[in-house]
Steps between C-alpha positions, in 0.01 A plus 500: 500500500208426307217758371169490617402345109732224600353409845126563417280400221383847267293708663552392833762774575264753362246415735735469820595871435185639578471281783800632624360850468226386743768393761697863449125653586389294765925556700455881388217531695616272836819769442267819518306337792811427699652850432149639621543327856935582547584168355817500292598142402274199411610126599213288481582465052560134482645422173663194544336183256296247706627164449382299782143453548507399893655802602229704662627835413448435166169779489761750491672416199372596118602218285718190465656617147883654592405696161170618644616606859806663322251761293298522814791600685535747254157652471515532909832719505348690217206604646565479915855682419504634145843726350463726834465329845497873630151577338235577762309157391779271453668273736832236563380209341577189694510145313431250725649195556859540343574239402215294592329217715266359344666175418618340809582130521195423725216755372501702808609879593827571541600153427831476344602495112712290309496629183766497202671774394333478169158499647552766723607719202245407241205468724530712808748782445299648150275693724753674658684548190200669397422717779833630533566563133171691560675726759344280829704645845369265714487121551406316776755183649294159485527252792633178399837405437568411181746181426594481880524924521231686676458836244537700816900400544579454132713734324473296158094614468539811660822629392624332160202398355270825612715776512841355254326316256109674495614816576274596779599829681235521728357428868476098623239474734480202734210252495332532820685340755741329195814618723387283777497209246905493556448422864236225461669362247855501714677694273507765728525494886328811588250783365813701507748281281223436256442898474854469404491209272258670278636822502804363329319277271339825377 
């Protein structure tokens, strides 16, 4: 791993810090707010880097920097979830969407990925990596399939990579509708065997 000397020029990692504290304020306070209204998890945290600029979610995202979303990530869980998800003004912290979309072959939602290996671990999975070393319990399933795989029926992103190889002991959330993607896509047959599917893909 490099340091944050190697990666950025002087200075530059002095100044992200106390934008970082900013972040930890600003998911603090959505935390409190939620709490105040019987809220207990958040899922709208997007932390995955933007990479294409046709997709039309891309509003929701922070940054296209793996490095930058990954610190992000980090500030978020910090502040929405902090060292005590039980506190009266702290909630499950979601990251949304594990372990992303926003680099389908033809620019638009939910259109599929084919993406190395390598680039899926130095570009998209440093967020996560992030969030979950910071203690994240929630992530949020993304729709597309990735090399030929919808996320929703793969056990290599939801089981080895998340949970073996991240370490993420926490709750995974499906997109909205992102179990139906098994049917449309005919890897499933039904609602039902794509409930199943996904269940043992984790």
């Amino acid at each position: 791993m490099c340091s944050d000397k190697t990666i950025f020029p002087e200075g530059l990692a002095m100044g992200s810090t106390w934008n970082m504290d900013l972040v930890r304020q600003i998911y603090a306070t959505a935390a409190r707010e939620a709490r105040s209204a019987g809220i207990h998890q958040l899922y709208t945290l997007v932390v995955e880097p933007n990479r294409d600029p046709r997709l039309g979610r891309n509003e929701e995202g922070y940054s296209e920097d793996p490095y930058l979303c990954s610190r992000i990530a980090e500030a978020i869980v910090r502040g929405a979830q902090g060292y005590d998800v039980s506190a009266k003004d702290k909630v499950v912290t979601g990251l949304c969407h594990y372990p992303g979309q926003s680099q389908p072959a033809g620019g638009l939602e939910r259109g599929a990925m084919h993406i190395s290996d390598r680039m899926l671990w130095e570009v998209f999975l440093p967020p996560w990596a992030g969030g979950i070393r910071a203690g994240a319990l929630g992530v949020m399933a993304t729709y597309p399939a990735i090399d030929e795989v919808p996320t929703h029926a793969s056990a290599k992103i939801l089981t080895h990579i998340l949970r073996e190889q991240l370490g993420f002991q926490g709750l995974v959330l499906s997109e909205g509708g992102g179990i139906g993607t098994l049917v449309y896509e005919r890897v499933a047959s039904s609602q039902k065997e794509a409930g199943q599917m996904a269940l043992r893909a984790g």
